[in-house]
C-alpha positions as CSV (number, residue, x, y, z in Angstrom):
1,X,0.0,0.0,0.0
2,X,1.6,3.5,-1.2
3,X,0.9,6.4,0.6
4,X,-2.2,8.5,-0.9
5,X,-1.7,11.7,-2.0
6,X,-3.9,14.6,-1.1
7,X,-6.7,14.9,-3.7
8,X,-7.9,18.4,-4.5
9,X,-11.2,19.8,-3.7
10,X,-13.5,19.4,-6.4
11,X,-14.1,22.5,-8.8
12,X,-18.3,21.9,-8.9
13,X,-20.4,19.9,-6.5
14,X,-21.5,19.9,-3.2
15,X,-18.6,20.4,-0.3
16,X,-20.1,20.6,3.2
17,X,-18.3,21.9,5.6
18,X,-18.0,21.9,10.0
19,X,-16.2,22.7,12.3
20,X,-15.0,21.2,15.8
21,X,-12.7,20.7,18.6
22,X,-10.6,18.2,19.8
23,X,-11.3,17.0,23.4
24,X,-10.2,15.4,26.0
25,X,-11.9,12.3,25.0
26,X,-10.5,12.4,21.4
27,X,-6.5,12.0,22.5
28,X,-3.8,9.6,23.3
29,X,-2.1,9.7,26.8
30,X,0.0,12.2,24.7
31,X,-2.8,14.5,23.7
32,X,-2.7,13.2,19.2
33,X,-5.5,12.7,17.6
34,X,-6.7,9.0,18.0
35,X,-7.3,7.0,14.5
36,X,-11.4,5.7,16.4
37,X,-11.6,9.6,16.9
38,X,-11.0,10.9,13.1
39,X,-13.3,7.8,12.0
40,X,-15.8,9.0,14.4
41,X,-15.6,12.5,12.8
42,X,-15.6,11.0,9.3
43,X,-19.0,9.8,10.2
44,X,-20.4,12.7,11.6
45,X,-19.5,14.9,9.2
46,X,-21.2,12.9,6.6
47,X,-24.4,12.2,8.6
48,X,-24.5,16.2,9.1
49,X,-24.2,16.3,5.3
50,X,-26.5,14.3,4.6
51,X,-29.0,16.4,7.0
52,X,-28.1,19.7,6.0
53,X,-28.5,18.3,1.8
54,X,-32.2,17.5,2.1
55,X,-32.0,14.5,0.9
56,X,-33.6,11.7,2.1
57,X,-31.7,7.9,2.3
58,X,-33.4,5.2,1.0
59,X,-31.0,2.8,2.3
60,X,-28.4,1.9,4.7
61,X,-24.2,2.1,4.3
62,X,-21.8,0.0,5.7
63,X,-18.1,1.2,5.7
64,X,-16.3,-1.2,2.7
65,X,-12.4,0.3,3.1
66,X,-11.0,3.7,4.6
67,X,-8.0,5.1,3.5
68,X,-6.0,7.7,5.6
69,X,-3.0,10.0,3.7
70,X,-1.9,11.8,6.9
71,X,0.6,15.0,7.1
72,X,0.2,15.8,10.9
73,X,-1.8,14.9,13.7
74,X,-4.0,17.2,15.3
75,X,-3.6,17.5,19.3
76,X,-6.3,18.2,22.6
77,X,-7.7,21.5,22.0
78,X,-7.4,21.7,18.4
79,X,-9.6,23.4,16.2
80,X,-10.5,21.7,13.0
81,X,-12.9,21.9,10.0
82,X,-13.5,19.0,8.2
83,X,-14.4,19.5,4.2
84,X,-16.3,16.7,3.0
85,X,-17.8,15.7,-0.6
86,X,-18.5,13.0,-3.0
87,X,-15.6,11.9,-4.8
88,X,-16.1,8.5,-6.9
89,X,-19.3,6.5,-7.7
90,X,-20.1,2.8,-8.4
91,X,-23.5,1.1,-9.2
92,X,-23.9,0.4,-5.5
93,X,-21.2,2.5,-3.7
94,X,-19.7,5.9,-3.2
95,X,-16.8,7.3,-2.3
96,X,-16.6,10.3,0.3
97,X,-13.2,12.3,0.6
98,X,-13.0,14.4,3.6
99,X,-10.6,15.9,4.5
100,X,-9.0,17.5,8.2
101,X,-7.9,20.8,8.1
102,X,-6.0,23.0,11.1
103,X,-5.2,27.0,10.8
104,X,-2.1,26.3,8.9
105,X,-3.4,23.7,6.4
106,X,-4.4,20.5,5.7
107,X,-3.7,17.7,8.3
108,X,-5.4,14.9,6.9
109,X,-7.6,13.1,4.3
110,X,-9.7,10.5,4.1
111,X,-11.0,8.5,1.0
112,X,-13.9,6.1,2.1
113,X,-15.8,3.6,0.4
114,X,-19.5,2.8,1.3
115,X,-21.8,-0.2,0.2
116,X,-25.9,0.9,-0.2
117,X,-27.9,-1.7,1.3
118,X,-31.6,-1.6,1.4
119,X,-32.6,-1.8,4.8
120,X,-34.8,-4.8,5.1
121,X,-32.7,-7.7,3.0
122,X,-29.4,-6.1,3.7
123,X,-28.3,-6.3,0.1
124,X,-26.6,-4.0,-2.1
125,X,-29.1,-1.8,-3.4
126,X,-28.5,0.6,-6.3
127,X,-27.8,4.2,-5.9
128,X,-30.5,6.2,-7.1
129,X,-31.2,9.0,-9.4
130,X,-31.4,11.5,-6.3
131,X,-28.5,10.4,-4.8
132,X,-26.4,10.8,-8.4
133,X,-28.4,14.7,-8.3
134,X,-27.0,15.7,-5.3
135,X,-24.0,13.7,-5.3
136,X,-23.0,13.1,-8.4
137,X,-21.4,17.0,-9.8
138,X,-18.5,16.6,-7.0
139,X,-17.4,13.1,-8.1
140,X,-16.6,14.8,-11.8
141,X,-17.6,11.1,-13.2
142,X,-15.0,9.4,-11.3
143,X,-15.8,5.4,-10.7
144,X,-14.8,4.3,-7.2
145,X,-13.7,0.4,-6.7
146,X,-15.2,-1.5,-3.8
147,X,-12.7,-4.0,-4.2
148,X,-10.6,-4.7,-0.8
149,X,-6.7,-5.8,-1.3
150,X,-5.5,-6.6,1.5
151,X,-3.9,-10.4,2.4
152,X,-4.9,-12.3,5.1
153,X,-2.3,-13.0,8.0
154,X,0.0,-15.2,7.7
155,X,-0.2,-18.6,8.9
156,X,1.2,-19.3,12.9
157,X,0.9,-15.2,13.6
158,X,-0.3,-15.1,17.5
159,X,-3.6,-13.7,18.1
160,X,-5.1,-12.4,21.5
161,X,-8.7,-11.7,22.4
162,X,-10.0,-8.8,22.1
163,X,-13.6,-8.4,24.1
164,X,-16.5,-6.4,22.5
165,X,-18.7,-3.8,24.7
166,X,-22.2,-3.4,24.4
167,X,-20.8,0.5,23.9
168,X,-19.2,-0.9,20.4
169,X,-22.2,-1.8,18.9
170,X,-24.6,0.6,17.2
171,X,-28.3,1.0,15.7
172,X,-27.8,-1.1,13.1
173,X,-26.8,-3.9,15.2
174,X,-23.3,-4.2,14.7
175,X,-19.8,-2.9,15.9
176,X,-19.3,0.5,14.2
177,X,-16.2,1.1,12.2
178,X,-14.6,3.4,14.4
179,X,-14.2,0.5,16.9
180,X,-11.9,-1.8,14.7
181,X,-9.5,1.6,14.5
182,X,-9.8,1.2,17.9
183,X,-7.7,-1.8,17.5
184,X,-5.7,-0.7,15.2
185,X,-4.3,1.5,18.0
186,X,-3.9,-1.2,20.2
187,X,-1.3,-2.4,17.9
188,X,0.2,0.2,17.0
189,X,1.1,1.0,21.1
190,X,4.2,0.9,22.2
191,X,5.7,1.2,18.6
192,X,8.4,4.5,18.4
193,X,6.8,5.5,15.2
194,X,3.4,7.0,13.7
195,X,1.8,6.4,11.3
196,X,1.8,8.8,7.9
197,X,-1.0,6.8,5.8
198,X,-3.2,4.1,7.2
199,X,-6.0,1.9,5.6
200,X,-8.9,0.0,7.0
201,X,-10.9,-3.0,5.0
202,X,-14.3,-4.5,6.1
203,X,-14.6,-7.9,5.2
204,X,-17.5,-8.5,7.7
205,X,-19.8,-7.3,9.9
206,X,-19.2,-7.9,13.6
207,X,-22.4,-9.2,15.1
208,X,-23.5,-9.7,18.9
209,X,-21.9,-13.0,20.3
210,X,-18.6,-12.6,18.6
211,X,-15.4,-13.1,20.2
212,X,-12.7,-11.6,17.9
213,X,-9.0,-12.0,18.0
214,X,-6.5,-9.2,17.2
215,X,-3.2,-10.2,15.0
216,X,-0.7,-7.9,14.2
217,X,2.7,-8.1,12.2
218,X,5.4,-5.4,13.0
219,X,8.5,-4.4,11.0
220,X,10.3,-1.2,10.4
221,X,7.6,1.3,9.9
222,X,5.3,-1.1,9.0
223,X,2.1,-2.4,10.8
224,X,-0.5,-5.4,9.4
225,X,-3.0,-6.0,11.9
226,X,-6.3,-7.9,11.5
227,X,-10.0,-8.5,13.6
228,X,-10.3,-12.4,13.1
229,X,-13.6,-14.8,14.3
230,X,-11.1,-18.2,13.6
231,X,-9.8,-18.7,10.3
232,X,-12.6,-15.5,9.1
233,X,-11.2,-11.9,8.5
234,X,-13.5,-9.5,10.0
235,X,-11.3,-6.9,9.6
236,X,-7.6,-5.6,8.3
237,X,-5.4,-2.7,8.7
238,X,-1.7,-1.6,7.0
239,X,-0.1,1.4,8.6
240,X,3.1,2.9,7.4
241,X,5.6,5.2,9.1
């Protein structure tokens, strides 16, 4: 996985914007920015998007692959405003670019993929004709890939448990994405380097009653780490110094 470059705002579309403040609750032991904390602002930022655009959503999402380019990490009492639009479409997916900003520039980006699936069968359900209206100007006709690329662990790698909280699961009855970057920071303590682009992949939803393993794989300014249920990938992360 090669670092991801910064992609430009988009010269026509819709960009929401908002603004917040790191907190307390947001930080390390040394006051950065955790990765759970800039996932849980990725989502809020599009959910106030999608409030303040008028539109209403036909369907559910669920978080396919996340991909952080990272210049510097905001700290406790930070301001920031997050700029948010529509970058890529697929016939059931979207891709959301937002992107962190501090006083003296850009901090970090993040290029998101998410699956529409109709809320009763749980399937991939198209996106629709309102959607592409409001959506569609910022993505400039760029297609966006659902596909995820990351290999599974290799074999004999130690795994410990990692316990769910009833506090990890949300509405739609599983974990919410921001917990598995919780894990990712698990692994990633303790290490004498941080990380300057980082990528998540959902291979499946994690459901009441499961009892996940984390594995992780260290070497110089590199980090693998994965959410298994057994031989099953729930989830995988690369971070690179």
């Amino acid at each position: 996985m090669a670092a991801p470059d910064f992609a430009p705002d988009p010269p026509a579309g819709r960009i929401y914007r908002v603004s917040r403040q790191v907190r307390a609750t947001d930080v390390t032991r040394a006051g950065r920015l955790r990765l759970d904390a800039v996932a849980r602002y990725l989502q809020e930022a599009a959910e106030d998007d999608v409030a303040a655009s008028g539109w209403v959503d036909p369907c559910g999402w669920l978080l396919r692959r996340c991909a952080l380019a990272i210049r510097a990490w905001p700290g406790r009492g930070d301001a920031v405003e997050l700029r948010t639009f529509c970058s890529g479409l697929g016939p059931r997916w979207a891709e959301r670019t937002t992107t962190l900003a501090g006083p003296g520039g850009d901090l970090i980006q993040a290029r998101a993929v998410w699956v529409a699936v109709d809320h009763v069968t749980g399937a991939p359900a198209p996106l629709t004709e309102r959607f592409a209206g409001v959506y569609g100007p910022s993505a400039g006709g760029r297609r966006a890939s659902a596909r995820l690329r990351h290999p599974a662990p290799a074999p004999g790698l130690p795994g410990a448990a990692w316990p769910l909280r009833a506090s990890d699961f949300d509405p739609a009855g599983h974990v919410n994405n921001s917990v598995h970057w919780a894990a990712a920071e698990d692994a990633l303590a303790g290490l004498d380097w941080l990380p300057r682009a980082a990528e998540m992949e959902y291979h499946r939803q994690v459901l009441p009653g499961c009892e996940p393993t984390l594995v992780a794989e260290r070497s110089p300014g590199r980090l693998g780490a994965w959410l298994m249920a057994g031989p099953r990938r729930l989830a995988s992360a690369v971070l690179l110094a």
